[in-house]
N, C-alpha and C positions, 0 to 999 in steps of 0.2 A: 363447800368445805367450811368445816367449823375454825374460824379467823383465830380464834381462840389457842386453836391447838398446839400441842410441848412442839411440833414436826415444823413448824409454819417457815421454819428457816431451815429445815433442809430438804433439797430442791434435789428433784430425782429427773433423771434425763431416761427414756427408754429408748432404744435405738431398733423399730420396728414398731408395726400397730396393728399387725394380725389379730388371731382369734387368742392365742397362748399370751402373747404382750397384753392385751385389751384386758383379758382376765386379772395378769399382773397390775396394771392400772386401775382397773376400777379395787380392788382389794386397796393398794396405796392408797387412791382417792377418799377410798370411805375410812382409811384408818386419819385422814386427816395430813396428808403429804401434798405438799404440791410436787404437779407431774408436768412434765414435756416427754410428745412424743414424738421420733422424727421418721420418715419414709422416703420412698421412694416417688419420683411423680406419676409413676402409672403402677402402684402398686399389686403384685399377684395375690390377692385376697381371695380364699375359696367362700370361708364361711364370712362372708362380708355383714349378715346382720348383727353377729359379733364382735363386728372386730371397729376398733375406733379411729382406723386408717380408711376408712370409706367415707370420712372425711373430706379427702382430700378428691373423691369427686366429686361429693356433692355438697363439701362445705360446711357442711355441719352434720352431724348422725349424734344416735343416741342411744345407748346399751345399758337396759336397767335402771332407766332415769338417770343418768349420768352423760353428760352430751359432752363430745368434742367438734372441738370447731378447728377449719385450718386457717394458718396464718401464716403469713406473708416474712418475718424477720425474725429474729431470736432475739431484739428488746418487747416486741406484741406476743411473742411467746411467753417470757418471764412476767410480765405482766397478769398476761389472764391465768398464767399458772397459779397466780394470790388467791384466782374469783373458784365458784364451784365447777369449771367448765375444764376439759383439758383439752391446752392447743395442742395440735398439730405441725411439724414445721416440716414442709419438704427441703431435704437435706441428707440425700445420698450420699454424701462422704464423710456427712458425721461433721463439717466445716464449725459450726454454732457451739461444740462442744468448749473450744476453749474459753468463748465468750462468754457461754451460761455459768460455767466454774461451778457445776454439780456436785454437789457432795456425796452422791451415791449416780452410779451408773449401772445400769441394767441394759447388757443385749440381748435384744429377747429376737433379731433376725430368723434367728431357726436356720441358717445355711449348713447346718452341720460342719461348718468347717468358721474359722476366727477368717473372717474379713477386714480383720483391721481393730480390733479393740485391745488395749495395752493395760497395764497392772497400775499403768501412770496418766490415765484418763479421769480418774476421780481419786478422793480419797479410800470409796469403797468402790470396786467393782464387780457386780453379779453377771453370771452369764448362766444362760440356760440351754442344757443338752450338748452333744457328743461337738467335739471339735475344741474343747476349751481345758486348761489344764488350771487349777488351781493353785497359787503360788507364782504361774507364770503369767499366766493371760490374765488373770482376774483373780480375787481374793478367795469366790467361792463358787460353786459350779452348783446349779438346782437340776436335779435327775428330769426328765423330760418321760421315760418311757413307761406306759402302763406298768403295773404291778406292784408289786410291795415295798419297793423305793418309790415311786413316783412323787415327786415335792421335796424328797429330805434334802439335806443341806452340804455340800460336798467340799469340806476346806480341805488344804495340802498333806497329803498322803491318804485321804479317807477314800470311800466310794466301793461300790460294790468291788473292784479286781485291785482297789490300795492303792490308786497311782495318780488319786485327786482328779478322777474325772468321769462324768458321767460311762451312763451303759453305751458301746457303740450303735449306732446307728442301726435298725433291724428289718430296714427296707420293707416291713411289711404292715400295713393298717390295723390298727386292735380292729378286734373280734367284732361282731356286733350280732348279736343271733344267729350264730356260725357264719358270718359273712367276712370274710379280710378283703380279698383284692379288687372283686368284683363291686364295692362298695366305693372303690374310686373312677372318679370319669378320667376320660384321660385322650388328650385333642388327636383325630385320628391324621390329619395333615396339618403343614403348616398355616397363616393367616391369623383370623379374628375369629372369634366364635360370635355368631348367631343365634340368641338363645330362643327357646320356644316352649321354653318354660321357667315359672318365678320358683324363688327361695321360699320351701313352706308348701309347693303344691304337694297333691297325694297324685301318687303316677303309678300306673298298670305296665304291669310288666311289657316290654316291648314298644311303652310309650315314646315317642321324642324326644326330647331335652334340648337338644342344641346341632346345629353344624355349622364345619368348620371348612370352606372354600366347599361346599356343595356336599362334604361328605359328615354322614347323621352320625349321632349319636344317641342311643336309645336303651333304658332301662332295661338292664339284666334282670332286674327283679322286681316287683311291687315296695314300693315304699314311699319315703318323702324327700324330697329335694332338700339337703340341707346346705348344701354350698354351689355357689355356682362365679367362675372369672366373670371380671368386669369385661365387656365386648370392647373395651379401650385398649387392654394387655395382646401383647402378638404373643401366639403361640409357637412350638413346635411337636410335631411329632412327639406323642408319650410323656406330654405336659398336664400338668395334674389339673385341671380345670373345673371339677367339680365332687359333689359328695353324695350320694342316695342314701338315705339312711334305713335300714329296712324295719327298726321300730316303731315305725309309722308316727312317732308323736312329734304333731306341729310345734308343740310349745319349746323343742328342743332347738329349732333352726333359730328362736331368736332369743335365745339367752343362755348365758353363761355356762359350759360345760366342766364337769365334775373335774375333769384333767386339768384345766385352766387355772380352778378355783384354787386346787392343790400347790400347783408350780406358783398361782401369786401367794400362797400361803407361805410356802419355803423361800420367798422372796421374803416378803415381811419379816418370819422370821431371823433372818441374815440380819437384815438390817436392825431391827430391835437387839440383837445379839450385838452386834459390834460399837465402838467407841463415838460412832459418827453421829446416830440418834440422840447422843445423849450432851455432845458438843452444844455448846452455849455460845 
């Protein structure tokens, strides 16, 4: 990060470090923000070589040149938040928020529902996709769901149906060369997966991938592996544990997707919009 930068003093807390949060970071990082990200200790990461929360098993990862490392406190957090690197802090409750006193807050969770994020958490707070009301929960809502909103910027009373809050929830995977559902893996019993193939392979339809207490799982279709659970995370039954991509391009499993790039785009925006970027 350029030390230099107008942003250098205000400090962006994200509350998640998936593949949609990771995007939002690395867009802040490169505009020049220092970022903290916080997770879970065994995070459910699909598309993990995206996401800057795969950190936290192996301590440091890197998406685009841009490396996050975890750490142990929220004073080693605020710290390395200064340098080009973005910590990581496990902190499932969110506990580090009062302490870091962020001037912008982003949940970027994805639970579809508010876990706990308040209007009175930062001076700005972003939230991304259905479960968030604008005005209540957070200052502004960024639309999550493919299409011709995806990324805009949703303050109180705006949004596609006027009620300051993203599109609901559409329970169904975008398209992917007529592919929706069958493009999600999905754990057939409970336990740990077993995988028995990497992020990035090319796999033949009817190939392996993974099992879970003795029972397979194996490719519907010809394509590429683009996300797969860490065999740390317990499963259950109909847990979303991985992604085949059927456009077969590798280069897609390990960098930043169009959808990400867009929701940190409408994150950015937010914050350059509002009074906080420009506080001295």
């Amino acid at each position: 990060m350029n030390l230099q930068s107008p942003f250098e003093d205000t400090l962006i807390v994200i509350k998640g470090a998936g593949d949609l949060a990771s995007g939002v970071a690395y867009r802040l990082k490169r505009s020049g923000f220092p970022v903290i990200m916080t997770e879970l200790p065994a995070p459910s990461l699909v598309r993990r070589t995206v996401s800057y929360g795969e950190a936290v098993y192996s301590g440091e990862t890197s998406v685009e040149g841009i490396v996050a490392r975890r750490v142990t406190s929220p004073a080693e957090a605020r710290q390395l938040a200064a340098s080009q690197v973005i910590p990581v802090l496990v902190d499932p409750q969110a506990a580090a928020i009062p302490l870091l006193k962020p001037k912008v807050l982003v949940d970027a969770i994805m639970a579809k529902v508010n876990t706990g994020t308040t209007l009175h958490d930062a001076p700005l707070v972003i939230a991304l996709g259905p479960g968030f009301t604008a005005g209540q929960d957070c200052h502004a809502v960024i639309e999550t769901n493919r299409g011709h909103w995806l990324g805009r910027v949703i303050y109180p009373g705006g949004g596609l149906l006027g009620n300051g809050q993203a599109e609901p929830n559409s329970h169904t995977p975008g398209q992917m060369k007529g592919v929706t559902s069958d493009r999600v893996l999905r754990a057939p019993a409970a336990g740990h997966i077993t995988p028995h193939a990497r992020i990035g392979d090319r796999l033949a339809a009817g190939q392996l991938i993974a099992s879970v207490n003795g029972h397979e799982i194996r490719a519907a279709f010809a394509g590429v592996l683009r996300g797969l659970l860490h065999a740390d995370v317990p499963v259950t039954p109909g847990f979303k544990i991985g992604d085949l991509d059927p456009r077969g391009e590798v280069s897609h499993c390990f960098t930043i997707s169009d959808k990400s790039l867009a929701i940190g785009g409408g994150v950015l925006e937010a914050i350059l919009a509002s009074e906080v970027a420009r506080e001295k």
